[in-house]
C-alpha atoms as one frame of an Amber mdcrd trajectory, in Angstrom:
protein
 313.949 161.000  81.161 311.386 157.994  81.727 312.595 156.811  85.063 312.057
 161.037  86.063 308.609 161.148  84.118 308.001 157.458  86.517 309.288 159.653
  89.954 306.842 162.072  89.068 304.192 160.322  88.710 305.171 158.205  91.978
 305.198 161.378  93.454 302.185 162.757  92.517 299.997 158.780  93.280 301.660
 158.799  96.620 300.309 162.712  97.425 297.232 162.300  96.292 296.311 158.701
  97.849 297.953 159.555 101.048 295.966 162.687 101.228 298.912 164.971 100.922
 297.483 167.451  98.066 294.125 166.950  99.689 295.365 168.217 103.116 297.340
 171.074 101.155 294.748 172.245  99.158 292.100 172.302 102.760 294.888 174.722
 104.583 295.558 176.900 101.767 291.887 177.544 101.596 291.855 178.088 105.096
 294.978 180.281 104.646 293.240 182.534 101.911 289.490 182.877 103.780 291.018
 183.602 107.121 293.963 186.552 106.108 293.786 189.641 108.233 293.231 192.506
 106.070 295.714 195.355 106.579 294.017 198.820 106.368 295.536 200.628 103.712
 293.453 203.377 103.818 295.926 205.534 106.360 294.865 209.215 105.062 291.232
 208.324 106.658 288.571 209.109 103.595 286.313 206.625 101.991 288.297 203.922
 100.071 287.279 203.823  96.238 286.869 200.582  94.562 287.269 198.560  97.626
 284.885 195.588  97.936 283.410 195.445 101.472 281.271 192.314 101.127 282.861
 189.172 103.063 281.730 186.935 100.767 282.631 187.891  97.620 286.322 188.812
  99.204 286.759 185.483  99.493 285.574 184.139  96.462 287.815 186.567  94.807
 290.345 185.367  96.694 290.083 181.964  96.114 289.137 181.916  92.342 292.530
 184.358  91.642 295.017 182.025  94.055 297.599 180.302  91.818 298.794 178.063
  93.885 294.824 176.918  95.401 294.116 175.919  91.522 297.184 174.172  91.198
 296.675 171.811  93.766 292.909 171.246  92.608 294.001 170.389  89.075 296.125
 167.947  91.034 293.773 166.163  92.615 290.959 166.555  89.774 293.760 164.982
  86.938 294.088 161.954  89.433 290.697 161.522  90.678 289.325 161.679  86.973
 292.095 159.195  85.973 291.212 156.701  88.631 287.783 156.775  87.499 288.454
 155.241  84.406 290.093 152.330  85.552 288.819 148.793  86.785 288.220 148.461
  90.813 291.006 145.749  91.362 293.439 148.474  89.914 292.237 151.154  91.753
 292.902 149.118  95.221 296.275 148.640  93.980 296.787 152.092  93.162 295.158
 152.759  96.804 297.092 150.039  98.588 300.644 150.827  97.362 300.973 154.625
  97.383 298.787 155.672 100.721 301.598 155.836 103.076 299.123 155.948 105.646
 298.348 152.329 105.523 301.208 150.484 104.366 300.978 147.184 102.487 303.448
 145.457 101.638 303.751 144.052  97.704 303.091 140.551  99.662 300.064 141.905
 101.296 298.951 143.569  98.399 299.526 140.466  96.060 297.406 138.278  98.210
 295.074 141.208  98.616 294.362 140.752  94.621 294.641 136.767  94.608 297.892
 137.666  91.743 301.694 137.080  91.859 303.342 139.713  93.186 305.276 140.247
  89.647 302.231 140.566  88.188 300.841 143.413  90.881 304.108 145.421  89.774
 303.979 144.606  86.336 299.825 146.048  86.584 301.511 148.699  88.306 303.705
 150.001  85.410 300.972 149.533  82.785 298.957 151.984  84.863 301.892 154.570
  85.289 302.677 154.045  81.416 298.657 154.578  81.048 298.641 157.481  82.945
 301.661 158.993  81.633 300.122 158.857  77.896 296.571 159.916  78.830 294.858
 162.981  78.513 295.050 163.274  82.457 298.698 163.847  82.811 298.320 167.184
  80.922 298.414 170.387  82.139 295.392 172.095  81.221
């Protein structure tokens, strides 16, 4: 159960630094404002509580969209969590799960003036950390 609770959170660091929920959440908000509206009205009359206003179509949209708040509680829960901790852990957050820019535990180690046991060993306290804050709940 730990070493799946650790995944998860691997998973979700190495999403949200490598822009991965960031990039999902952009297209599925381009998904929802940019949907072709089928015309359902076939018989021809005036449709009844139909909203015609653009605007407020798509704020409808987007504020009902399960899957659109999902991914922002994703990012919010990991951007608030970062927040809270010190700058050198936040680079090492940043430098070993965006994919984009890979560093090596070497690099990274050197990057920090630490051993590189100690950069992992920082690294679990932060997953344990995260893993028993208030940020890894689903609210």
């Amino acid at each position: 159960m730990v070493n799946k609770v650790k995944n998860n959170t691997d998973n979700l660091f190495t999403e949200y630094f490598s822009g991965i929920i960031k990039n999902e959440y952009l297209f599925r908000k381009y998904e929802l404002l940019n949907l072709k509206s089928n015309d359902d009205n076939i018989g021809g009359g005036q449709a009844k509580n139909v909203r015609s206003i653009k605007i407020e179509n798509d704020m409808i949209r987007l504020e009902s969209d399960v899957e659109l708040k999902n991914l922002k509680r994703k990012m919010d829960r990991v951007k608030a969590f970062v927040a809270t901790l010190k700058e050198s852990d936040r680079n090492l957050l940043i430098w070993h799960y965006n994919k984009n820019k890979y560093h090596t535990w070497l690099q990274i180690s050197t990057l920090l003036h630490a051993d590189v046991s100690t950069c992992t060993r920082r690294l679990n306290l932060i997953k344990d950390e995260f893993e028993r804050s208030i940020f890894n709940r689903y609210y």
